[in-house]
C-alpha positions as CSV (number, residue, x, y, z in Angstrom):
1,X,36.0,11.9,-3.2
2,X,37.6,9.5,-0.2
3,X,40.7,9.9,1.8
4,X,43.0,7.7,2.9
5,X,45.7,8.4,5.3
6,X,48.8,6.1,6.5
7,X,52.3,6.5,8.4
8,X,55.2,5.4,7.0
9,X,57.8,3.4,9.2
10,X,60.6,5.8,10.8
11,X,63.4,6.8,8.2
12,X,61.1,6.6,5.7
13,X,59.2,9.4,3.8
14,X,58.0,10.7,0.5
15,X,57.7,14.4,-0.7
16,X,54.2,15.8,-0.1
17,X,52.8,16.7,-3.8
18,X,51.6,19.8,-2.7
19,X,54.1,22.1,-1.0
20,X,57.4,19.7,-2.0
21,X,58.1,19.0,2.6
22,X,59.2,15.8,3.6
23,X,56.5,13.9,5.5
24,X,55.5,10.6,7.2
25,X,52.3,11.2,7.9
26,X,50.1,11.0,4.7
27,X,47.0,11.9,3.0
28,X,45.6,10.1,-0.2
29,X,43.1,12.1,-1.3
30,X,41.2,10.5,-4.3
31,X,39.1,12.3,-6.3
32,X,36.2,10.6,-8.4
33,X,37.5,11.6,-11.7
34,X,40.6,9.3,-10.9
35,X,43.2,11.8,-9.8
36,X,45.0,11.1,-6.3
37,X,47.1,13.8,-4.5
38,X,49.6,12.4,-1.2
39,X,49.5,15.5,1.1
40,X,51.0,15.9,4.4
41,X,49.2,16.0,7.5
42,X,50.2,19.8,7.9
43,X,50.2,20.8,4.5
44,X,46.4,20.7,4.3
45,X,46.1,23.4,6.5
């Protein structure tokens, strides 16, 4: 597994895959069987 995290320019945002919140701030986490999940920042937690 790798992560890879990025900020998206102001007004601009996706829906975390985990909890449905807006967010800017964004995890990829990748996992070795090919799957990838976009988290927020908070939403880890």
């Amino acid at each position: 597994m790798w992560i890879d995290c990025y900020t998206l320019p102001k007004n601009q945002g996706i829906r975390c895959e985990h909890c449905g919140t807006y967010i800017r701030n964004i995890f990829v986490f990748h996992f070795d069987n090919g799957f990838s999940l976009k988290c927020g920042v908070d939403c880890i937690r």
